[in-house]
DRENDRENLUM-845205 format. One record per residue (C-alpha): x, y, z. Coordinates in steps of 0.1 Angstrom, whole numbers, plus 5000, padded with zeros to 4 digits. Layout:
<nodes>
XYZ ...
</nodes>
This chain:
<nodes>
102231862116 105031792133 108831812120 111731612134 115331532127 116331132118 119931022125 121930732107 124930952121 126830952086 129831122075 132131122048 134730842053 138730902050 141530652040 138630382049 137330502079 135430752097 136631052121 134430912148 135031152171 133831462150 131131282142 129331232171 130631622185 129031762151 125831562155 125631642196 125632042179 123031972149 120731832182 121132102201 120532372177 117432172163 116432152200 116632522203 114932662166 111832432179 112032102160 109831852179 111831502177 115031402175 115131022164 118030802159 118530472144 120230132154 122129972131 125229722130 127929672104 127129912082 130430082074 129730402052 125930382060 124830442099 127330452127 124530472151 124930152167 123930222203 122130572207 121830572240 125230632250 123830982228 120730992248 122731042278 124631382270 121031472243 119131442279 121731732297 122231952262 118731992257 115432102273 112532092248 113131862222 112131492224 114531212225 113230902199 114530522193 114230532160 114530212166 115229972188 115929652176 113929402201 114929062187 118529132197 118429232229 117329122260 113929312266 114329362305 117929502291 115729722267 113129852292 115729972316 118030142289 114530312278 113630392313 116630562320 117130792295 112930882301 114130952339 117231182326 114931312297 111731402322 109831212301 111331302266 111230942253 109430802221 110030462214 110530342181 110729922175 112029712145 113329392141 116029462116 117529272083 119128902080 122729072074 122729262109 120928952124 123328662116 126328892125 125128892159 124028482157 120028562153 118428302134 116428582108 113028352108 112728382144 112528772145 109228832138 107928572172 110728752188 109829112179 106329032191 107128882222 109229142234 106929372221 104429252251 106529212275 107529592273 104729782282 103829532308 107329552326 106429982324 102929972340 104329722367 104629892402 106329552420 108429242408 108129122371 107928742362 107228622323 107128282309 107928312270 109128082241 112328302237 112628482273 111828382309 112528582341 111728482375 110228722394 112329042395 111829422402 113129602368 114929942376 114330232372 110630302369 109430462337 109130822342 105830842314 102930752330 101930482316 104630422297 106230582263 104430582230 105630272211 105830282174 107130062146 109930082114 107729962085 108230002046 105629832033 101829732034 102229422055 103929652083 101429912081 098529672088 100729522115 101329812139 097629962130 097129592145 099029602176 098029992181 100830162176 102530452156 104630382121 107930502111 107830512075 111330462060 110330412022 111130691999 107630741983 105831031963 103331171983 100331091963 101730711964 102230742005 098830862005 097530511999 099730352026 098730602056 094730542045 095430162048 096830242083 094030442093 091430232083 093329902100 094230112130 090330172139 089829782148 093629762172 093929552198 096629762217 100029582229 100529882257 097830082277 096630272245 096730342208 099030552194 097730642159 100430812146 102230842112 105830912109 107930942076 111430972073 112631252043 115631352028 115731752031 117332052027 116332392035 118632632018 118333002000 119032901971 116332711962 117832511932 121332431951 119332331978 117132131960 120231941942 122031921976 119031681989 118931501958 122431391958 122531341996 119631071991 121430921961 124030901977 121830772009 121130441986 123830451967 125430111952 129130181964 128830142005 131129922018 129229672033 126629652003 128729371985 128929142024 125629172026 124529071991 127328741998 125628672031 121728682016 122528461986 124528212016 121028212028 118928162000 121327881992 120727712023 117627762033 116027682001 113827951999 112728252020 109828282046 106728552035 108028832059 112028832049 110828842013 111029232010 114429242028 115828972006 114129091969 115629411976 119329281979 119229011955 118229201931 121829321925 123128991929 124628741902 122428611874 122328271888 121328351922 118528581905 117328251889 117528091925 115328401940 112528391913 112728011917 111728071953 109328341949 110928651954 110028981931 113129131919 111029401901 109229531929 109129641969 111629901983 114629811964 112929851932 111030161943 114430311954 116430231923 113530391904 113830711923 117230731922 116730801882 115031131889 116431461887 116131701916 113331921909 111631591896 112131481933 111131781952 107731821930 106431461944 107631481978 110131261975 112531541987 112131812009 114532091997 114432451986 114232791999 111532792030 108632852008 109632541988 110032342017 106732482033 105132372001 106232022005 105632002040 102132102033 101531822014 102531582039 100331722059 097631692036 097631312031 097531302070 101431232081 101631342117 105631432110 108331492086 111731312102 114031472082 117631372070 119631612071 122931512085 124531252053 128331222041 127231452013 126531752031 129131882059 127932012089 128432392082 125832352059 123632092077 123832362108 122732682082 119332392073 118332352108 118332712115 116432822083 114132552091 113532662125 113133042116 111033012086 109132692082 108632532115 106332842129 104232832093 103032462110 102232582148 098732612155 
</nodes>
């Protein structure tokens, strides 16, 4: 077992706005100290538009000073969102923080949500062709040692040398966001690792990660090998009081999903401008779209069950559940990893039982200042990360 920090890069807003500058200084310090106490990942997300939520929306320009600031730790796209950019654009942003890194790099793929797609002018039913289009082109741009040429439906490139080379030989391991079933049989397909960003009980998880490993054994690998690996994002805090820390993590991932962000109400406006439009909604968006329009009007509702979607299920559902549960409620399923270090040792244990490779944990969320993000890191470090070395 593994255990890793995951960054939206939050922080509590002021007069409408974040103190950007603080915030990335702060999270430069949580990553170093993390690097030193002997976590094993540092991952970080991309997202777009999402005031109050993630103002992550290009981590490489963190990579850059994570790649001189640390020695030990690695340095993970947690992810990169491939139908939105260029993927010789991705492979040399990739390949250049591996060269400053010496070969730190996981990388961590994802296609997104409608709302961040059609701010950016992405058709959203064209992201799953381009997400797996990009995906091959990747690891084949890596492992090649002259020019590059590729003739694709969404990309084509003439025959080209792509600088720099890839430090990892044969390239990084390449994983994928997922939060539900579908997405767990579809990396185990294409033989790579998941990043699991549903907030599950264990013993519910445990039934996802066996689907994985059973679908994973037949993969017919997009890069040079399989990376069988499980990854699932946690909201935690490791604390010595074991009942405030326990309600710090609680509120923090309340908070996380809370109904009051900013940009929650734009993006419930520009689903339902979709659904209107398009008439329905195509079998992979489903999820993404049930989970929004779930808080929307009741006539739009009627519109989403007339097209198929479940209101009363998926991650949005799931979520909203949770979010009814008090703290030690939380901590005693997994959801939450929080306590005193035996606590948290406890919960890590069970992760580990049910076969999760590593615990990403939140720790850095507008809830909790950095002070006291800082005094998790190091208790984790000192008392739970050497109970998993081996």
């Amino acid at each position: 077992m593994k255990i890793g920090l995951l960054f939206e890069t939050q922080r509590e807003m002021e007069d409408g706005d974040i103190d950007w500058n603080s915030l990335y200084k702060e999270t430069l310090e949580q990553c170093e100290l993390a690097d030193q106490m002997g976590f094993h990942n540092l991952w970080f997300v991309e997202h777009h538009f999402l005031t109050g939520f993630s103002g992550s929306p290009c981590p490489e320009g963190l990579f850059g000073a994570l790649s001189q600031r640390t020695k030990n730790i690695r340095i993970g796209f947690g992810v990169s969102i491939l139908p939105s950019h260029h993927p010789i654009h991705i492979a040399e942003r990739v390949a250049m923080v591996d060269q400053l890194t010496d070969g730190r790099v996981e990388f961590g793929t994802g296609r997104s949500n409608a709302y961040e797609q059609i701010g950016q002018g992405i058709d959203p039913r064209e992201t799953r062709e381009r997400w797996d289009e990009s995906l091959n082109m990747l690891p084949q741009i890596w492992q090649t040692k002259g020019e590059f040429a590729w003739e694709g439906k969404f990309w084509n490139v003439p025959s080209r040398r792509i600088l720099p080379s890839i430090y990892q030989t044969p390239h990084p391991r390449m994983y994928l966001a997922c939060t539900q079933t579908e997405s767990f049989r579809l990396a185990a397909q294409k033989g790579i690792g998941v990043l699991s960003s549903g907030s599950y009980a264990v013993d519910i998880l445990a039934n996802h990660v066996k689907v994985y490993r059973d679908a994973i054994k037949d993969a017919d690998p997009v890069g040079a090998f399989v990376n069988d690996f499980w990854g699932n994002n946690v909201h935690a805090f490791c604390g010595k009081d074991d009942q405030e820390a326990k309600e710090l993590a609680a509120e923090s991932m309340k908070t996380f999903f809370g109904p009051d962000k900013p940009y929650i109400q734009g993006r419930i406006g520009a689903y339902e401008e979709l659904l209107e439009a398009w008439g329905g909604v195509p079998d992979d968006l489903q999820a993404d779209f049930g989970r929004w329009l779930r808080q929307s009007d009741d006539e739009h509702k009627e519109q989403a069950a007339n097209a198929g979607l479940s209101l009363d299920s998926g991650p949005g559902a799931a979520r909203a559940a949770v979010a009814q549960l008090d703290a030690n409620t939380l901590a005693d399923r997994g959801v939450i990893i929080a306590g005193n270090p035996e606590s948290c040792i406890k919960t890590v244990k069970m992760y580990e039982d049910i076969g999760v490779d590593q615990c990403m944990l939140i720790m850095q969320t507008e809830t909790i200042p950095h002070d006291r993000v800082m005094e998790s890191i190091e208790l984790m470090g000192k008392e739970v990360i050497p109970a998993f070395e081996k």
